[in-house]
C-alpha positions as CSV (number, residue, x, y, z in Angstrom):
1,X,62.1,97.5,153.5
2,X,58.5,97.1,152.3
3,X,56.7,100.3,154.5
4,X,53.3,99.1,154.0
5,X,54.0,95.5,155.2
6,X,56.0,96.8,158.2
7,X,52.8,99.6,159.2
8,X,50.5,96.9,158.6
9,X,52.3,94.8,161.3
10,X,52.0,98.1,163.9
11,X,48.5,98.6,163.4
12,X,47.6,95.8,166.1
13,X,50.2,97.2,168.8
14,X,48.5,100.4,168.8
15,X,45.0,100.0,169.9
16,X,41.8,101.7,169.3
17,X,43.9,105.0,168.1
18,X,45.3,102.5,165.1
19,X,45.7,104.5,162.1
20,X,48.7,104.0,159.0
21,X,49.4,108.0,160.3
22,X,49.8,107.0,163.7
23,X,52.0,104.0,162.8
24,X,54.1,105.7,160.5
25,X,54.9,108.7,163.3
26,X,55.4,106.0,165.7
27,X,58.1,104.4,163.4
28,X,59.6,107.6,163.3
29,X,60.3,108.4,166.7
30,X,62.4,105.5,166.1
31,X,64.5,106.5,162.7
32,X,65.0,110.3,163.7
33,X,66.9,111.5,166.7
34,X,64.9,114.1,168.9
35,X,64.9,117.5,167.2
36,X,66.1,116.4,163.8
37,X,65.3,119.5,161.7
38,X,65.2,117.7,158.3
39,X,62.8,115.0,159.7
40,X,60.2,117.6,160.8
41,X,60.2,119.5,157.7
42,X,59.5,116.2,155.8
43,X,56.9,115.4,158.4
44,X,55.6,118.8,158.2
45,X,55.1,118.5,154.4
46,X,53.9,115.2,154.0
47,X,52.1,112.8,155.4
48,X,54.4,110.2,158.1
49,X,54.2,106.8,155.2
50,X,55.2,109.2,152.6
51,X,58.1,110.3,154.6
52,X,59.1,106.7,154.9
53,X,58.7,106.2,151.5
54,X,61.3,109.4,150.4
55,X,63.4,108.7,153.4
56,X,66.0,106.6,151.2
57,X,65.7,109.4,148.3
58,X,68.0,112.8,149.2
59,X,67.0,114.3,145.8
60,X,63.2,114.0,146.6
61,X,63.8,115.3,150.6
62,X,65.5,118.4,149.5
63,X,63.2,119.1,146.7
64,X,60.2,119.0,149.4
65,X,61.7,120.1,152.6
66,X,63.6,123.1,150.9
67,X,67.2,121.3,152.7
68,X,70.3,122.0,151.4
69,X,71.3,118.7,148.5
70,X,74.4,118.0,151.3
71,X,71.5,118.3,154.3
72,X,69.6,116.4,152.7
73,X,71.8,113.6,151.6
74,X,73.3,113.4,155.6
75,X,69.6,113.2,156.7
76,X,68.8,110.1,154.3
77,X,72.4,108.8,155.7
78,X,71.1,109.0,159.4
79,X,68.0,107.6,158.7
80,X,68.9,104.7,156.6
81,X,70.6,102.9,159.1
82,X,67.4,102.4,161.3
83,X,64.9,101.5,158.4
84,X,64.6,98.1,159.1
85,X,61.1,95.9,160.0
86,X,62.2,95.5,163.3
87,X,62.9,98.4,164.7
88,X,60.2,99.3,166.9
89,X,58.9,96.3,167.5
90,X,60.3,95.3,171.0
91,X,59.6,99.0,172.1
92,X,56.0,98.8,171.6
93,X,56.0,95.3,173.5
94,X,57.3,97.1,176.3
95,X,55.1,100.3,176.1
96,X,52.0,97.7,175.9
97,X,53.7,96.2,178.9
98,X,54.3,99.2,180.8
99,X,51.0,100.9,179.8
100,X,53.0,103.5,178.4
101,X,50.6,106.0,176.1
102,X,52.0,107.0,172.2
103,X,50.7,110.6,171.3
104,X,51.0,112.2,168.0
105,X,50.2,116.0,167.0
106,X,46.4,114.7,165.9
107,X,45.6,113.4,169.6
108,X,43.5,115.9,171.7
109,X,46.1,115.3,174.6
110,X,49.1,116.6,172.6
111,X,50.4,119.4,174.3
112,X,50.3,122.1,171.3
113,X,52.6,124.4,173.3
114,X,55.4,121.8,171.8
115,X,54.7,122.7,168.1
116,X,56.7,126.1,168.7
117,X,59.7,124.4,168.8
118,X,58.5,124.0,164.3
119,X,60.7,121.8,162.6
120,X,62.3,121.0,165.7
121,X,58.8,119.5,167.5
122,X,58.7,116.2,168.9
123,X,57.0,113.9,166.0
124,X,55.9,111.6,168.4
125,X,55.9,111.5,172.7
126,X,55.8,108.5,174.6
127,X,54.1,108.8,177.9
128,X,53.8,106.7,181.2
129,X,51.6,108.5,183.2
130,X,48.6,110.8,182.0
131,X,49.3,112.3,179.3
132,X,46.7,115.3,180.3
133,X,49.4,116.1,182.7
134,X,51.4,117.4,179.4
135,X,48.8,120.5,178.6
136,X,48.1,121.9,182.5
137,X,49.3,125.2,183.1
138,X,52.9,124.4,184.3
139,X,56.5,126.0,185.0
140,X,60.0,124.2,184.4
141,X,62.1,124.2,187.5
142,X,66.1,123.2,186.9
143,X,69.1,123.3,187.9
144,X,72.6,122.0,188.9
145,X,72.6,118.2,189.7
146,X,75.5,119.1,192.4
147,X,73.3,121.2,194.2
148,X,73.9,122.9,197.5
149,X,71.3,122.6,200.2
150,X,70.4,126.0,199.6
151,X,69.2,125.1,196.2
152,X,67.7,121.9,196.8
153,X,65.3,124.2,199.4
154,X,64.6,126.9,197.2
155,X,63.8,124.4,194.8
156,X,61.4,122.8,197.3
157,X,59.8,125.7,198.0
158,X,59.2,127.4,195.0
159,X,57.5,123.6,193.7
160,X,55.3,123.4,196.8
161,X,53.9,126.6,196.3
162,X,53.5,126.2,192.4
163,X,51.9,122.9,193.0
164,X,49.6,124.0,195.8
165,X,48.3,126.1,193.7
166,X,47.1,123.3,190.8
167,X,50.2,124.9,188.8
168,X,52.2,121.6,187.3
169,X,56.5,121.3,187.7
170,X,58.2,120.4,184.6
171,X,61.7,119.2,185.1
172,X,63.9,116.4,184.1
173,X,63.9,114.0,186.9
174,X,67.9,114.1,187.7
175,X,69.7,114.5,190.9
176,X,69.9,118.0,192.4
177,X,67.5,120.4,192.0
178,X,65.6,118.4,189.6
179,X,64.2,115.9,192.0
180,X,63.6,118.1,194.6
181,X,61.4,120.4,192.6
182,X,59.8,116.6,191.6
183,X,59.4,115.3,195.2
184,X,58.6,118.7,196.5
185,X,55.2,118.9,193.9
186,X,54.2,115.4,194.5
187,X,54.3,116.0,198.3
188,X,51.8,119.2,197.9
189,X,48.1,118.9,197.7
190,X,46.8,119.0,194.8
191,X,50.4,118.4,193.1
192,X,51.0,117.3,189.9
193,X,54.7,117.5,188.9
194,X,55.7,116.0,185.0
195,X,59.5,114.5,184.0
196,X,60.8,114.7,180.6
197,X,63.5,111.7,180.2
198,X,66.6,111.6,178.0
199,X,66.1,107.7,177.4
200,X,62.6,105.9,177.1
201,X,60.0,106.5,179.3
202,X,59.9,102.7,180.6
203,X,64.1,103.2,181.6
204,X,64.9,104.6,184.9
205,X,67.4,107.4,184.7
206,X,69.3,108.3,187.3
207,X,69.0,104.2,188.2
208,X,69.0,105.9,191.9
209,X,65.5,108.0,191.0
210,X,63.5,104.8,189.6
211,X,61.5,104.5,193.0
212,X,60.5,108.5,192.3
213,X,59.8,108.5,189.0
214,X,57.3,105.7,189.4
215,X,55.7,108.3,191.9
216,X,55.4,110.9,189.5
217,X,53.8,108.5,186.4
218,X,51.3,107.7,189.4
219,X,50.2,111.6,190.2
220,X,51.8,113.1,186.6
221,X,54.1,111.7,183.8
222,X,56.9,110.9,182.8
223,X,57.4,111.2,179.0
224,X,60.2,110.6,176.3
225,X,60.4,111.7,172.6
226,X,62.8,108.0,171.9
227,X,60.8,104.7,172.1
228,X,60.9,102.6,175.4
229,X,63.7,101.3,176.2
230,X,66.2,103.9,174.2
231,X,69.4,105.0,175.9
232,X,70.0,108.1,177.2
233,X,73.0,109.6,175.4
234,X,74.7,112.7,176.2
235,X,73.6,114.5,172.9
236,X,70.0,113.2,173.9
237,X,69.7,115.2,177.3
238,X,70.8,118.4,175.3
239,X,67.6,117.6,173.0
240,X,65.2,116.9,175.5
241,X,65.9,120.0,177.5
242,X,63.9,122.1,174.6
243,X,61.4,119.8,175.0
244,X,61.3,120.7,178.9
245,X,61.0,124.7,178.1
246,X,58.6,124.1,175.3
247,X,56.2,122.2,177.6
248,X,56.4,125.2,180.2
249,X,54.9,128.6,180.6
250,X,58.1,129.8,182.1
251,X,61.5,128.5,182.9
252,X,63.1,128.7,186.3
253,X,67.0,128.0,187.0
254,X,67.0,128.1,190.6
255,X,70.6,126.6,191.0
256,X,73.6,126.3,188.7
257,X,77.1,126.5,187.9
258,X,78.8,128.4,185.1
259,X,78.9,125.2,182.7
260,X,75.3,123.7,184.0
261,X,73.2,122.2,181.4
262,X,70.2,123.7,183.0
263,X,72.0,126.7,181.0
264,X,70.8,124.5,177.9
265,X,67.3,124.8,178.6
266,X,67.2,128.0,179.8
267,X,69.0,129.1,176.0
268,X,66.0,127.3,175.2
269,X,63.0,129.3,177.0
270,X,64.5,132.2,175.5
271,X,64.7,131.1,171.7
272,X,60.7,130.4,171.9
273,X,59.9,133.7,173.6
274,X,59.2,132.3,177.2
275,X,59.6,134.3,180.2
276,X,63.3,132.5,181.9
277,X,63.7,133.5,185.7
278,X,67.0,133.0,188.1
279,X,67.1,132.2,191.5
280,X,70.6,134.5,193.3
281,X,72.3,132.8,195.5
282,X,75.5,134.0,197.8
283,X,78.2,135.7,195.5
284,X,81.0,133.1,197.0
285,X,78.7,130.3,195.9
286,X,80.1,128.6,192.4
287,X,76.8,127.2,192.1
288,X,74.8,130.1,191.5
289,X,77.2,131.4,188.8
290,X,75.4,130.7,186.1
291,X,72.1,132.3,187.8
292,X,74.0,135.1,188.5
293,X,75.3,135.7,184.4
294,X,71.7,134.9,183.6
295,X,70.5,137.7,185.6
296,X,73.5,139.9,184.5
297,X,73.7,139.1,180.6
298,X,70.3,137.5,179.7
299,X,67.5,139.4,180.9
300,X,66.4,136.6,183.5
301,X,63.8,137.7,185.8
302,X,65.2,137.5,189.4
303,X,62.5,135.6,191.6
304,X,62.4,134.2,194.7
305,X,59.4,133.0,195.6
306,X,56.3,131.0,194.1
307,X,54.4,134.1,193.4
308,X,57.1,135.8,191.5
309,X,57.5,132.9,189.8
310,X,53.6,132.9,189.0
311,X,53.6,135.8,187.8
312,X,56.7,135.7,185.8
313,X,54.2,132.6,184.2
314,X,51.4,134.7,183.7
315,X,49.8,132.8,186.0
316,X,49.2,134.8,188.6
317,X,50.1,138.2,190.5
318,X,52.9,138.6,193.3
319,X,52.3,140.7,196.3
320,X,52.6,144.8,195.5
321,X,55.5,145.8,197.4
322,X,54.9,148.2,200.1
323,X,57.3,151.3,200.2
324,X,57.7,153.4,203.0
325,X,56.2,156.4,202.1
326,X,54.7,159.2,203.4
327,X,52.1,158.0,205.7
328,X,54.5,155.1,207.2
329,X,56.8,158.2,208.0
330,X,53.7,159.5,210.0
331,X,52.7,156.4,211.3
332,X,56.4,155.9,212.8
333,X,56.1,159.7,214.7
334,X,52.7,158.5,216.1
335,X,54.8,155.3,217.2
336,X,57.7,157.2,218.7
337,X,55.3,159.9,220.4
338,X,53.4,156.6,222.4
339,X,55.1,154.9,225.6
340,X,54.5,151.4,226.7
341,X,54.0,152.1,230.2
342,X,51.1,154.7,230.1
343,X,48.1,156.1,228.2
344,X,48.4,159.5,226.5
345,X,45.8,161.0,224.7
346,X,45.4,162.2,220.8
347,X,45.9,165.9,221.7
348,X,49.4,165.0,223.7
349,X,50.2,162.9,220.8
350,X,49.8,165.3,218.6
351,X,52.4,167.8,220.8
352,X,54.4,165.4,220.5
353,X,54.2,164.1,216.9
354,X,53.9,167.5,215.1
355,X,50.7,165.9,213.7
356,X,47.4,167.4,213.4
357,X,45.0,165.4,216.1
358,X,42.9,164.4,213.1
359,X,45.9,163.0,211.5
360,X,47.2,161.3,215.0
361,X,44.0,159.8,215.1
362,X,43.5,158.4,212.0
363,X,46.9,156.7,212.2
364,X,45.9,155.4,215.7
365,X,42.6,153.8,213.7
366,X,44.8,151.3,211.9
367,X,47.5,151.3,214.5
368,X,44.4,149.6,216.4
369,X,43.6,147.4,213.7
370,X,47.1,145.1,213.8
371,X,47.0,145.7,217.0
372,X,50.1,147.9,217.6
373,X,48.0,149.9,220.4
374,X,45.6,149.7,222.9
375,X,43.4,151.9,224.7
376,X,44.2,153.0,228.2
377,X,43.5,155.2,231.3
378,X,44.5,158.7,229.6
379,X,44.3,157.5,226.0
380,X,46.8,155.0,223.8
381,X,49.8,153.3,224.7
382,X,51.8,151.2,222.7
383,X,51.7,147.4,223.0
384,X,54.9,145.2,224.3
385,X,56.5,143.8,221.6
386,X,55.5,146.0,219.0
């Protein structure tokens, strides 16, 4: 294969951006499977037409990349297979056709939370949608595609209130909890919810969420490390599932059961260091068992709500719980020294109570402010209902 002809013959496909670089990185999306270790250590080292130029030569990719010789030489094996003139050719007829976006680490819309993943980093992403949707402030929501009810609404509440607050849903557009964390964002002012696809970006997947997922490249994005129009394979969703927790502030797995591949990308969040949470769910449920051994064996943060789930971000702080203490023991004497039917007065209350009347009345000051009292003939009573 002559690389120079074959990058020359790119250049026009890929607009104003055009650069042999950008060509070259495009071509390899195509060559190396997603999170191909040996492929981003080449990348890493040398320029993307160099790479294409050693790709045939194990001797030369170990020498650079520090690989193993037998690394090495099964690297140049994968690769060789799918260096041929053609090979993205139809794919970037149909990203032209389905103004599907090609970034590359040099593009000011890569989302640089992806280069954690080092070696292992996306070398290119394909993007329907906006691809400024990929670097917002965001949390990955996942799950079990056989959810229950219960999960499909905790999911839907924890992305509504994410979203209403201009926080972005990450999550990989499948049945289950997936889509209703998806449809759940996009149906909350000002939501913005991105999916990260196992195939290309152009090929429904679930065929059932095609309607949705054109939704969500309207509002968001919907992005792919493979060229349009590759196949999602099982070893594929496995990949892309790092891809989902490196894009994320945090990781969520509201739903799932003991063999989930949410699992997967939660294994992930924790490899790079980001905060994972866990929804519980009833203890007879087999679909919150593998929430429940996350909890138990792997340090996930139990949340339940959009503002844990903030905060478990960094993005924001929960509520301060409020403990009984000692002035809610007060407060309840004062309560239980009142009647509903008529007025007694701070120095009765304080018989009553075993308070001092200062105290009494203080506690009757913000008793009047939520309006658990009112003033009558006599003095306070306590109001119906509360």
């Amino acid at each position: 294969m002559n690389v120079d002809a074959v990058i020359e013959r790119m250049l026009p496909e890929l607009g104003e951006r055009a650069t042999p670089e950008r060509a070259a990185r495009v071509f390899w999306s195509g060559i190396a499977e997603p999170g191909d270790a040996v492929a981003g250590a080449l990348l890493a080292a040398v320029s993307a037409p160099a790479a294409l130029h050693i790709a045939a030569h194990p001797a030369e990719i170990a020498r650079i990349t520090g690989a193993e010789p037998r690394a090495a030489a099964d690297a140049s094996a994968r690769w060789l297979p799918r260096l041929h003139d053609d090979l993205v050719t139809d794919a970037l007829k149909r990203a032209r056709r389905g103004r599907v976006a090609i970034l590359v680490p040099s593009d000011p819309e890569w989302p640089q939370s992806v280069d954690d993943l080092a070696d292992h980093a996306p070398l290119a992403l394909w993007v329907r949608g906006d691809p400024r949707a990929l670097g917002a402030p965001s949390v990955a929501l996942v799950g079990a595609r056989a959810a229950t009810p219960y999960g499909e609404h905790v999911a839907g509440e924890l992305a509504a209130g994410l979203a209403g607050g201009g926080i972005t849903v990450v999550s990989g557009a499948a049945y289950g909890i997936d889509g209703a964390a998806h449809r759940s964002a996009m149906g909350t002012r000002p939501g913005s919810t991105v999916a990260v696809l196992a195939g290309g970006c152009d090929r429904a997947y679930p065929a059932g969420h095609e309607e949705m997922l054109g939704r969500i490249a309207a509002t968001g994005a919907v992005v792919a490390e493979v060229p349009c129009g590759g196949a999602p394979t099982k070893w594929r969703f496995l990949a892309r599932n790092r891809v989902i927790a490196a894009l994320s502030r945090a990781t969520v797995v509201v739903e799932a059961g003991a063999r989930s591949g949410s699992l997967n990308t939660a294994g992930h969040a924790a490899s790079l260091g980001r905060p994972l949470g866990a929804v519980p769910g009833p203890v007879t449920s087999p679909a919150s068992l593998g929430c429940h051994r996350l909890l138990r064996e792997y340090d996930a943060v139990c949340v339940t709500d959009a503002a844990e789930v903030r905060e478990l971000a960094g993005l924001g702080a929960s509520q301060p719980l409020v403990v009984a203490g000692a002035w809610t023991n007060e407060r309840t004497r004062v309560r239980d020294a009142l009647s509903f039917r008529v007025g007694r007065d701070a120095s009765e209350l304080a018989q009553r109570s075993g308070l001092a009347i200062s105290e009494v009345e203080a506690i009757l000051g913000g008793m009047l402010l939520e309006g658990s009292v009112v003033g009558d003939v006599g003095g306070w009573r306590r109001r119906s209902g509360r």
